[in-house]
ZATI-287736 format. One record per residue (C-alpha): residue number from 1; x, y, z. Coordinates in Angstrom, 2 decimals. Example, Ala and Ser with C-alpha at 12.3 -4.5 7.8 and 13.67 -1.06 7.14 Angstrom:
<rec n="1" xx="12.30" yy="-4.50" zz="7.80"/>
<rec n="2" xx="13.67" yy="-1.06" zz="7.14"/>
END
This chain:
<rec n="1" xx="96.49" yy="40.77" zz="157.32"/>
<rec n="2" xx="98.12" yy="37.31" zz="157.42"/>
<rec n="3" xx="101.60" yy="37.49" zz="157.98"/>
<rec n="4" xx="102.96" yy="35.57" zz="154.79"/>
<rec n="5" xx="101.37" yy="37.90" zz="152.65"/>
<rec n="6" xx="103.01" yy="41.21" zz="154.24"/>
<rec n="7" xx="106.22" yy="39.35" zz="154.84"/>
<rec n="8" xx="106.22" yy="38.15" zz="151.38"/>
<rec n="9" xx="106.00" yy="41.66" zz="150.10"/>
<rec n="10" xx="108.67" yy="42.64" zz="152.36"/>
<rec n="11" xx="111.15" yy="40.40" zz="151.64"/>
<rec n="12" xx="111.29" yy="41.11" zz="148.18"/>
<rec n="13" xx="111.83" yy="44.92" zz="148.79"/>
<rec n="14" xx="113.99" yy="44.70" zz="151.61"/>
<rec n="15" xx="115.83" yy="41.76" zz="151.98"/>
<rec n="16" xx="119.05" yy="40.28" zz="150.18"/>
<rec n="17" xx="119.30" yy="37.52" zz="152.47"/>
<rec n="18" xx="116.48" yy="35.66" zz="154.53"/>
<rec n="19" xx="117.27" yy="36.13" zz="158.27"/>
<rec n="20" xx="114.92" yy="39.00" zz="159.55"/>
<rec n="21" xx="115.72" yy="41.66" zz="161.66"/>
<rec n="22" xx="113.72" yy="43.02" zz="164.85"/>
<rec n="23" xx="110.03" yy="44.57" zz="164.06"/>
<rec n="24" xx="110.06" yy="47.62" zz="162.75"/>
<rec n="25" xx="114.38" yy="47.37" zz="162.14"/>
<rec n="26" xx="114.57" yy="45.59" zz="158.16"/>
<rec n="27" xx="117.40" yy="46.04" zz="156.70"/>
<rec n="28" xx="118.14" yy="48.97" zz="154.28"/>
<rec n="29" xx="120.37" yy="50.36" zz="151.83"/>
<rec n="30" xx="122.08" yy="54.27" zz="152.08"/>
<rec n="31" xx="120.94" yy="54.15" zz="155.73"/>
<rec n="32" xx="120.92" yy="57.57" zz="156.97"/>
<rec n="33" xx="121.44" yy="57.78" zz="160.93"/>
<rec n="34" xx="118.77" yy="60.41" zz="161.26"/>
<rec n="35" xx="114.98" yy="61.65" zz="161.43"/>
<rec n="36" xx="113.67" yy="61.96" zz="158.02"/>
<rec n="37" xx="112.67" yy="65.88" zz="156.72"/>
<rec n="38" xx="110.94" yy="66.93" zz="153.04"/>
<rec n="39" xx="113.33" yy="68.82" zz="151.23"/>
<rec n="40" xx="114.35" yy="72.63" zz="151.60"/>
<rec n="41" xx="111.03" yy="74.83" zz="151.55"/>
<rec n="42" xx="108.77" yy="72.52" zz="152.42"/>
<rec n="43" xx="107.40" yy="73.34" zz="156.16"/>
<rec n="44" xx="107.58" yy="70.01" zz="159.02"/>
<rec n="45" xx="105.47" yy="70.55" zz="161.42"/>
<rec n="46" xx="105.72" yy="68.31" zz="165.08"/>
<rec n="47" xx="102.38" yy="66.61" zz="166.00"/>
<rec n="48" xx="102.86" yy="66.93" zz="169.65"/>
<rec n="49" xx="104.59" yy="69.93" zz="171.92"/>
<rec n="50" xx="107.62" yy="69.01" zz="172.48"/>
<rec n="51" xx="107.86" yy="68.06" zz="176.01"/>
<rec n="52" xx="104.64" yy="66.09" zz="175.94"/>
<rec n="53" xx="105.18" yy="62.46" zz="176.37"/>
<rec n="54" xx="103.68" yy="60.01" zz="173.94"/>
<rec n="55" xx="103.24" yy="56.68" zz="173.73"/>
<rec n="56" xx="106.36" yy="54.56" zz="172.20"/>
<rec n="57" xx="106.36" yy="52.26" zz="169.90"/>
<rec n="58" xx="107.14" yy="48.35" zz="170.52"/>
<rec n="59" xx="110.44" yy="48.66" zz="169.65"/>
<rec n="60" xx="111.79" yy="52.07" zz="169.85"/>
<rec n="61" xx="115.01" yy="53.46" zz="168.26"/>
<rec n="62" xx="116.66" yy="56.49" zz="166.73"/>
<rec n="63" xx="114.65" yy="57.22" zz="163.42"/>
<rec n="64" xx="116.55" yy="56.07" zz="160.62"/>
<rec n="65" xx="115.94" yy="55.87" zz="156.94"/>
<rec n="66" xx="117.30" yy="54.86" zz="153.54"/>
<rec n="67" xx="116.29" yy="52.78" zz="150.64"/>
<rec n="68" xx="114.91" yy="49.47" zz="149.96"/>
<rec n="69" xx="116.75" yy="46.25" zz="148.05"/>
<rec n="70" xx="114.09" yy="45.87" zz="145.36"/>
<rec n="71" xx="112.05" yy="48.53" zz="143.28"/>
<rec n="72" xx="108.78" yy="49.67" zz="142.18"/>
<rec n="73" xx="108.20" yy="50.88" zz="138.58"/>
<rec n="74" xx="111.98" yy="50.60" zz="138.24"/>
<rec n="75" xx="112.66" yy="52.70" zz="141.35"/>
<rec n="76" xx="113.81" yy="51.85" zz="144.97"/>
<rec n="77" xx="111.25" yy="52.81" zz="147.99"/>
<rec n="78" xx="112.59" yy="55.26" zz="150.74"/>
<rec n="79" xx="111.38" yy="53.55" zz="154.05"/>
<rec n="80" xx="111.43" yy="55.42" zz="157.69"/>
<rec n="81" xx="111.81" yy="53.10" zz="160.59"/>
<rec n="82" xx="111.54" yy="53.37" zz="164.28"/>
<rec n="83" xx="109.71" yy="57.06" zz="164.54"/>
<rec n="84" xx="108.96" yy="58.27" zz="168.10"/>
<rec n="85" xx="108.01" yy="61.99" zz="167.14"/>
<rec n="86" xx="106.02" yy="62.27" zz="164.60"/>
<rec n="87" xx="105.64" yy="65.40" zz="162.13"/>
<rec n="88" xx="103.72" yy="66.26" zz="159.21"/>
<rec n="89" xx="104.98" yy="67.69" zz="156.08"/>
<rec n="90" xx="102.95" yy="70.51" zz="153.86"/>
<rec n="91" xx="103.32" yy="70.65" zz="150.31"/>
<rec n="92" xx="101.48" yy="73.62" zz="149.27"/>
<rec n="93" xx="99.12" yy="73.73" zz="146.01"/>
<rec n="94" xx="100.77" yy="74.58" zz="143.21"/>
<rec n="95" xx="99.36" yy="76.77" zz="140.51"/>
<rec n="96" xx="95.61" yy="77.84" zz="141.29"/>
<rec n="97" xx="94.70" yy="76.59" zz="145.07"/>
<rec n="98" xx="91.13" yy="74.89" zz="144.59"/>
<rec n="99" xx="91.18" yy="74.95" zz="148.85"/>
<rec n="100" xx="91.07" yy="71.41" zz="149.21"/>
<rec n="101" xx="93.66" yy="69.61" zz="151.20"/>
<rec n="102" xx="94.71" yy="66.00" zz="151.43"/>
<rec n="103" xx="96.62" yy="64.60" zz="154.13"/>
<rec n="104" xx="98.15" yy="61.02" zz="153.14"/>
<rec n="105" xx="99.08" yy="58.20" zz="155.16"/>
<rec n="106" xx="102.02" yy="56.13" zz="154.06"/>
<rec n="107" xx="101.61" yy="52.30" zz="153.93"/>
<rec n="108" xx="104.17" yy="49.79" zz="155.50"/>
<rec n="109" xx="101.88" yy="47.46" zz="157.86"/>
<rec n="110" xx="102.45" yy="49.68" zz="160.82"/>
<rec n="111" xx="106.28" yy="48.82" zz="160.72"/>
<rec n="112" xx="107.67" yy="51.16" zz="158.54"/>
<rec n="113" xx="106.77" yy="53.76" zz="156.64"/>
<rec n="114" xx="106.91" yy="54.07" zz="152.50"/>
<rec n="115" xx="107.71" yy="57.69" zz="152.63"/>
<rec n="116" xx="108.11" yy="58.51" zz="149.02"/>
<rec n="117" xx="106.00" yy="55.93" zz="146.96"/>
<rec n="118" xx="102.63" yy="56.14" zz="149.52"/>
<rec n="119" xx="103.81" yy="60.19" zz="150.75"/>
<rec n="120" xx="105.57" yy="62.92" zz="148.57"/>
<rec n="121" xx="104.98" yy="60.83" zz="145.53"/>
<rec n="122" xx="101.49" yy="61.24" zz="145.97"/>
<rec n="123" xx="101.82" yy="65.09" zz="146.90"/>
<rec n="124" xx="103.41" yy="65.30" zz="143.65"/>
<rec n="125" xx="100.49" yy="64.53" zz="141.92"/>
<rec n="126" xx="98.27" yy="66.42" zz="144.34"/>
<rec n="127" xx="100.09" yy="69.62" zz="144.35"/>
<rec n="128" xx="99.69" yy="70.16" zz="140.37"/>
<rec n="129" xx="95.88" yy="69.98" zz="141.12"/>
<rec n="130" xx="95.83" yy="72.85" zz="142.92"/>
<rec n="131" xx="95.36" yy="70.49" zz="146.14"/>
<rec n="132" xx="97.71" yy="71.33" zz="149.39"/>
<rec n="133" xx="99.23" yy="68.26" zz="150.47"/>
<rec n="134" xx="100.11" yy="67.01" zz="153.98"/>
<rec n="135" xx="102.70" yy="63.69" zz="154.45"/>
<rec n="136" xx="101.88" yy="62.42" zz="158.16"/>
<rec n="137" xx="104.68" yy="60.80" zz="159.45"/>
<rec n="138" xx="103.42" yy="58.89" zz="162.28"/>
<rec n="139" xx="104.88" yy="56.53" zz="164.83"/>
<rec n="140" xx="105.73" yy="53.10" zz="164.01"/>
<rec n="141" xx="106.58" yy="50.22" zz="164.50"/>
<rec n="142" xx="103.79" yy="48.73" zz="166.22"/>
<rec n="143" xx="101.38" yy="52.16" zz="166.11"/>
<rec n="144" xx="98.36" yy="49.91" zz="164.93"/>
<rec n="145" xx="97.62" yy="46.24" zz="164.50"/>
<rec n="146" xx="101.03" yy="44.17" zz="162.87"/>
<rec n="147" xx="102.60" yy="41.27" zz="162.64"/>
<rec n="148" xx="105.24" yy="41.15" zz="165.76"/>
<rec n="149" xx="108.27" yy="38.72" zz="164.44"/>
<rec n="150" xx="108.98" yy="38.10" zz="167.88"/>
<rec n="151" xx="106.16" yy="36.01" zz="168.82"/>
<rec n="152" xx="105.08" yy="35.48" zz="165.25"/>
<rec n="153" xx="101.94" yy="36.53" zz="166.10"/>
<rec n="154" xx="99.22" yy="39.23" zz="165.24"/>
<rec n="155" xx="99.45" yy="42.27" zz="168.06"/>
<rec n="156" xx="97.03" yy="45.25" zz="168.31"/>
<rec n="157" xx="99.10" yy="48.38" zz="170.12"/>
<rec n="158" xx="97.81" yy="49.21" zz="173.71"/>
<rec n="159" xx="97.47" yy="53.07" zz="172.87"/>
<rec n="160" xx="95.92" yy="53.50" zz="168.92"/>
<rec n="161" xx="99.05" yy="55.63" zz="167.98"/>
<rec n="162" xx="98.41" yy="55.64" zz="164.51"/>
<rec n="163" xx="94.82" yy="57.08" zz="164.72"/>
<rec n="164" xx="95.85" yy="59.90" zz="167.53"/>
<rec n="165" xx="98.42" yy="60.53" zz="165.09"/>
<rec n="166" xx="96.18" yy="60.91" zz="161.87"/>
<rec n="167" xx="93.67" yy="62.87" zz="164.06"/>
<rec n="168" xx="95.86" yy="65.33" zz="165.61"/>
<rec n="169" xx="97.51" yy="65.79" zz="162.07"/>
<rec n="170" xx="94.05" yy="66.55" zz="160.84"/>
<rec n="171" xx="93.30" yy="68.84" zz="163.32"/>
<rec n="172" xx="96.49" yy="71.16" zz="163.21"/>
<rec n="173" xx="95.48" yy="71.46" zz="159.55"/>
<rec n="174" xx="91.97" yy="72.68" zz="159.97"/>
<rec n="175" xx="93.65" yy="75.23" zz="162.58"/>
<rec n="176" xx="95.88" yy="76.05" zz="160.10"/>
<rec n="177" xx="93.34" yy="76.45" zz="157.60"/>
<rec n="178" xx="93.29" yy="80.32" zz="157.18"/>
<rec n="179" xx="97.17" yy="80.88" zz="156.66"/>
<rec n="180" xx="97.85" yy="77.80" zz="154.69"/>
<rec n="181" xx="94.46" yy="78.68" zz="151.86"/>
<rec n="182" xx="92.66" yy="75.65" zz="152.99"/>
<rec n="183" xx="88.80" yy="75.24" zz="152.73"/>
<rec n="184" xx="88.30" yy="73.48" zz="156.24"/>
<rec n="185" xx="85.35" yy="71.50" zz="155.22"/>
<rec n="186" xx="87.27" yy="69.83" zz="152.34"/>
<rec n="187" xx="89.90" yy="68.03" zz="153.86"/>
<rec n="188" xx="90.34" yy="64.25" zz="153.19"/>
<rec n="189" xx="92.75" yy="61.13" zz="153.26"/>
<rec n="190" xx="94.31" yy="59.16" zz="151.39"/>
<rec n="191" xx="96.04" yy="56.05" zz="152.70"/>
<rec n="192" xx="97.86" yy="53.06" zz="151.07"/>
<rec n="193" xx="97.66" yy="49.38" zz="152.46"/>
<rec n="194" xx="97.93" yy="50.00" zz="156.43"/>
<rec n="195" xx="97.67" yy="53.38" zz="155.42"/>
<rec n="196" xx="94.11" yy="52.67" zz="153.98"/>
<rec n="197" xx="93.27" yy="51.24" zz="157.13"/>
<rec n="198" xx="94.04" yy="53.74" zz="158.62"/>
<rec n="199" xx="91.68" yy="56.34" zz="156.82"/>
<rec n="200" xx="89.02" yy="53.86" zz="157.90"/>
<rec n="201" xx="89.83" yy="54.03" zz="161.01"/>
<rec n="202" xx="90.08" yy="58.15" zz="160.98"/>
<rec n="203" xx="87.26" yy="57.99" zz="158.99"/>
<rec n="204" xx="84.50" yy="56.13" zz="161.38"/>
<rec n="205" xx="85.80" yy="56.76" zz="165.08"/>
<rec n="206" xx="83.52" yy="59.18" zz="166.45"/>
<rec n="207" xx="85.88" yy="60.31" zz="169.70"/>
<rec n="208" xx="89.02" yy="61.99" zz="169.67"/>
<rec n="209" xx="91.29" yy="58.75" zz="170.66"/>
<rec n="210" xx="93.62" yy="60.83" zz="172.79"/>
<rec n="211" xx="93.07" yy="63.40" zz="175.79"/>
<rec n="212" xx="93.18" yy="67.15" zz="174.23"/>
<rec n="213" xx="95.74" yy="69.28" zz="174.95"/>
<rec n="214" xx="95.54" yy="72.62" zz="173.04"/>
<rec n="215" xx="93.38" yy="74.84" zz="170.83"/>
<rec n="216" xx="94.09" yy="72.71" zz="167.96"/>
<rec n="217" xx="92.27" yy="69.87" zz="169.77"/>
<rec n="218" xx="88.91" yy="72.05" zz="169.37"/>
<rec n="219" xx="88.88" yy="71.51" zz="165.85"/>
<rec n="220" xx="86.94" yy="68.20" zz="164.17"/>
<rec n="221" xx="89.75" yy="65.10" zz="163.66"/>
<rec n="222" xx="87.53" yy="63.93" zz="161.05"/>
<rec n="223" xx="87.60" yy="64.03" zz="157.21"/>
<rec n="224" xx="85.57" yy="65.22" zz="154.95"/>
<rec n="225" xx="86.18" yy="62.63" zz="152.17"/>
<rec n="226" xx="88.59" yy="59.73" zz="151.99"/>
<rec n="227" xx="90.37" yy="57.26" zz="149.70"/>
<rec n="228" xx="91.68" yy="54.15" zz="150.79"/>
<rec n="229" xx="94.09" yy="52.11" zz="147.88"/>
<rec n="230" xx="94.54" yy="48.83" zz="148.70"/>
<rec n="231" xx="93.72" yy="48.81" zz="152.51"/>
<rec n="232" xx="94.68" yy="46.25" zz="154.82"/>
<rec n="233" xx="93.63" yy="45.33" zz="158.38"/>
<rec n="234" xx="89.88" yy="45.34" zz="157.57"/>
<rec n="235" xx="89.07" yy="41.86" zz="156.42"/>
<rec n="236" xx="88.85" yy="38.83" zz="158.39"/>
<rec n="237" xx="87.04" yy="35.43" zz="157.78"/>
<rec n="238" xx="84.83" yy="33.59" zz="157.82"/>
<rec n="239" xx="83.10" yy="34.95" zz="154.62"/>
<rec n="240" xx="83.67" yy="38.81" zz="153.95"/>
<rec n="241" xx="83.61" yy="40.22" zz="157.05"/>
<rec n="242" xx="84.47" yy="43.22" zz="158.31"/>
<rec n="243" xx="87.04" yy="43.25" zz="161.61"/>
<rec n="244" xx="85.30" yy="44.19" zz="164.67"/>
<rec n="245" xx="87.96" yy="47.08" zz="165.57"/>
<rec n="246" xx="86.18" yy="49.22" zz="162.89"/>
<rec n="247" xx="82.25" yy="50.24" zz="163.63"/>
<rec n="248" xx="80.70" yy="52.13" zz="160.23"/>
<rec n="249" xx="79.63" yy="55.34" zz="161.08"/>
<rec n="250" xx="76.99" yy="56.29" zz="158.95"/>
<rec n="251" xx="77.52" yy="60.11" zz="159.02"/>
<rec n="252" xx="81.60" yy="59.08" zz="158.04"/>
<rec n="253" xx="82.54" yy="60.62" zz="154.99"/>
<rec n="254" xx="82.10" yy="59.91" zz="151.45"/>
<rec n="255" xx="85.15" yy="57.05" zz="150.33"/>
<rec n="256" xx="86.89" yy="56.00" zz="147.25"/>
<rec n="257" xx="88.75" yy="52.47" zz="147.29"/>
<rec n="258" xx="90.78" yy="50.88" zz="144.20"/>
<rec n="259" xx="92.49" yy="47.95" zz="144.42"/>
<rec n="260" xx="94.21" yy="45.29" zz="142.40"/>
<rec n="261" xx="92.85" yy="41.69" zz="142.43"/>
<rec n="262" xx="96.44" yy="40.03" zz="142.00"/>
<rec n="263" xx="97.82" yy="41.86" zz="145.14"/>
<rec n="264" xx="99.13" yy="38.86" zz="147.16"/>
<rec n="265" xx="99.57" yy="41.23" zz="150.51"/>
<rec n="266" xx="96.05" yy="42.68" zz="150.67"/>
<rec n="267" xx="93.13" yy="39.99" zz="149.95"/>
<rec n="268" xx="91.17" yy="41.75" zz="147.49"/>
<rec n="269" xx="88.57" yy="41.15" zz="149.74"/>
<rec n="270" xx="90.08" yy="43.58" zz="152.62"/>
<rec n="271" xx="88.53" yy="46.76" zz="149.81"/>
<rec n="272" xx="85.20" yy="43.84" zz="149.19"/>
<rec n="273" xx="84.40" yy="44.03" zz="152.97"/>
<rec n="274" xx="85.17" yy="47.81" zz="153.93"/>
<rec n="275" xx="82.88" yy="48.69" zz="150.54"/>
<rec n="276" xx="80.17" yy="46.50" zz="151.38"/>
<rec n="277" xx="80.05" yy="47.65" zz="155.29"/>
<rec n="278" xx="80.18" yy="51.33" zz="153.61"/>
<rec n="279" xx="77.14" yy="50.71" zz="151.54"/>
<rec n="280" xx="75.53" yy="48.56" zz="153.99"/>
<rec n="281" xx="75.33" yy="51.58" zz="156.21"/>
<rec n="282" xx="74.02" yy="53.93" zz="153.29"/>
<rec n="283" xx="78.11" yy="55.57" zz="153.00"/>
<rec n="284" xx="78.74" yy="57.41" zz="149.58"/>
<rec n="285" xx="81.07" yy="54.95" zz="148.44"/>
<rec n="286" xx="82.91" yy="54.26" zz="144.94"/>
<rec n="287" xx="85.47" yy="51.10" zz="144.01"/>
<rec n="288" xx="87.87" yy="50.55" zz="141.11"/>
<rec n="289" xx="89.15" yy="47.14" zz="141.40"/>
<rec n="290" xx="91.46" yy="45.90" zz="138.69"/>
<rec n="291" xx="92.48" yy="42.90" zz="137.50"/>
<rec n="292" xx="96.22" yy="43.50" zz="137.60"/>
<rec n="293" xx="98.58" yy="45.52" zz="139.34"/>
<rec n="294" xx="99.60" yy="43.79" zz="142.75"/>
<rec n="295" xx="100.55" yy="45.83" zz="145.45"/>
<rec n="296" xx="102.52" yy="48.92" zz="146.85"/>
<rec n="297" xx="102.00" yy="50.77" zz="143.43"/>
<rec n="298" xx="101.71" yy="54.80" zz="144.95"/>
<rec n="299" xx="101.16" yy="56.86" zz="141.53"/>
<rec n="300" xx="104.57" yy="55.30" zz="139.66"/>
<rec n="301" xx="102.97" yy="54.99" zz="136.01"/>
<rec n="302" xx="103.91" yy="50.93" zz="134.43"/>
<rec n="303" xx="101.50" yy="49.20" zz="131.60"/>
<rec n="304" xx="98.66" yy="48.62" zz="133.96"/>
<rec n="305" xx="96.13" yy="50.18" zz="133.96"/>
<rec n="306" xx="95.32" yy="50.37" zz="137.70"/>
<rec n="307" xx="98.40" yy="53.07" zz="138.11"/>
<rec n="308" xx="96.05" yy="55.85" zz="136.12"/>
<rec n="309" xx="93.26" yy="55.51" zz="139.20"/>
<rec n="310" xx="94.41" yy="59.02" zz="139.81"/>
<rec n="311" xx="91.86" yy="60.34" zz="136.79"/>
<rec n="312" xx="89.47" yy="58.45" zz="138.28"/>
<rec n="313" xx="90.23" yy="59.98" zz="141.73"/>
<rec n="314" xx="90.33" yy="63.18" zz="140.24"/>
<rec n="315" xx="86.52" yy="62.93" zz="138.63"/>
<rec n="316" xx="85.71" yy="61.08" zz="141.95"/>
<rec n="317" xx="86.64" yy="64.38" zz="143.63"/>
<rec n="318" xx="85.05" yy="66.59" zz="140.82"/>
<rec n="319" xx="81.46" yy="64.33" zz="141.57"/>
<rec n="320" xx="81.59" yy="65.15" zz="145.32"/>
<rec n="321" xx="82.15" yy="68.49" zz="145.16"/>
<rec n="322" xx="85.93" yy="69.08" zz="146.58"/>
<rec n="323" xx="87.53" yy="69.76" zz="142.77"/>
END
């Protein structure tokens, strides 16, 4: 993604003024000097054993979060910054448990994380479908491929902490499976922006991209279906083509993109190219792509009509057999 058009989204939810802060540090309102946790009741469960060491990100810090300067359907964004232990978050189903799970994967182009517009939000709409609900809060900045202000340039992370992060999440929920009412063969994503490239990513690699280290580590990392709204990271030109970081797999599971064609972070082609790879290699694959709507949109209901793609994930999931 070209860094004007991430920046540019940025700066007009985070920034009052114009200087810019280190990677992965933007300024924030209501800071709160600590890790981020779901509310009371709702379990967090660490990726990684506690005296394993992980990869850092570029810039590590002491996790902070708060909100950001401008809003979204009328309403700030709570971002997490500079996360060096990740966790992920179950929301349980509410009412009657269909067994399917989702685990979602915040956007914030692998510098910060949109916790509640691309995370909880999104359980909250989950949840009342009788889906359980997983937030992953994995490591950034710098876990995938960003924009580094530093050498303002493009960087690609050594280690692919973003996908061991996804994949380890997505295996302690399949070895959960039993106690948490979980089908383990219906377990997808859903990401936003670098989230959505993200459930590409999940979705095609074929090898576990870290060494295992427990029982959980026996179970598959993969999905078993996977929606991707607004993904970024997989176009690049000339023409529409796909980046060469991502390989179609085509046993990867059956996707569901939707997209706006006004968003001025993600090139409406970034959902044109990972659709066209998808059904190039014979991928069950369905797009919604709407006229308006921009970007960074989560489930927060406004007068277009791309914020009701929920229904049409819902009858997506209905068609494929997970609903």
């Amino acid at each position: 993604m070209a860094k004007g058009r991430w920046i540019g989204l940025l700066a007009a939810l985070l920034m009052p003024v114009a200087a810019w802060a280190t990677t992965g540090g933007e300024p924030l309102l209501n800071t709160q000097n600590r890790p981020w946790a779901p509310p009371a009741g709702i379990e967090q469960v660490p990726l990684w054993p506690a005296d394993l060491k992980i990869e850092a990100p570029a810039y590590p810090g002491p996790e902070v979060f708060g909100t950001s300067n401008g809003k979204i359907a009328g309403q700030p964004i709570t971002m997490v910054e500079h996360v060096t232990r990740p966790t992920v978050s179950i929301y349980p189903a509410k009412g009657k448990n269909t067994g399917a799970a989702v685990l979602v994967l915040p956007g914030g182009g692998y510098r910060v994380l949109a916790i509640d517009l691309e995370g909880t939000e999104i359980c909250d709409w989950l949840t009342a479908k009788g889906v359980t609900c997983a937030v992953l809060k994995y490591r950034v900045p710098g876990s995938g491929p960003y924009w580094n202000d530093e050498c303002n340039c493009r960087r690609a992370p050594r280690v692919p902490m973003a996908l061991q992060d996804a994949q380890r999440a997505m295996a302690l929920l399949r070895q959960r499976a039993g106690s948490l009412g979980i089908d383990p063969h219906k377990i997808g994503v859903v990401g936003f922006s670098a989230g959505g490239r993200m459930v590409a990513d999940i979705s095609n690699h074929t090898k576990r991209a870290y060494t295992p280290i427990d029982d959980a580590d026996k179970q598959d990392f993969r999905p078993n279906f996977a929606m991707a709204l607004y993904p970024g990271h997989l176009w690049t030109e000339p023409g529409i083509t796909l980046t060469k970081e991502v390989r179609i797999d085509p046993k990867g599971p059956p996707a569901f993109i939707a997209q706006a064609e006004d968003d001025a972070t993600d090139d409406i082609r970034e959902s044109l190219t990972y659709y066209l790879a998808l059904q190039q290699a014979k991928v069950p694959v369905e797009m919604h792509l709407y006229a308006h709507g921009g970007h960074a949109f989560g489930v927060r209901k406004t007068d277009n009509p791309i914020t009701s793609w929920t229904t049409l994930a819902e009858t997506w999931m209905h068609t494929i057999g997970v609903l």
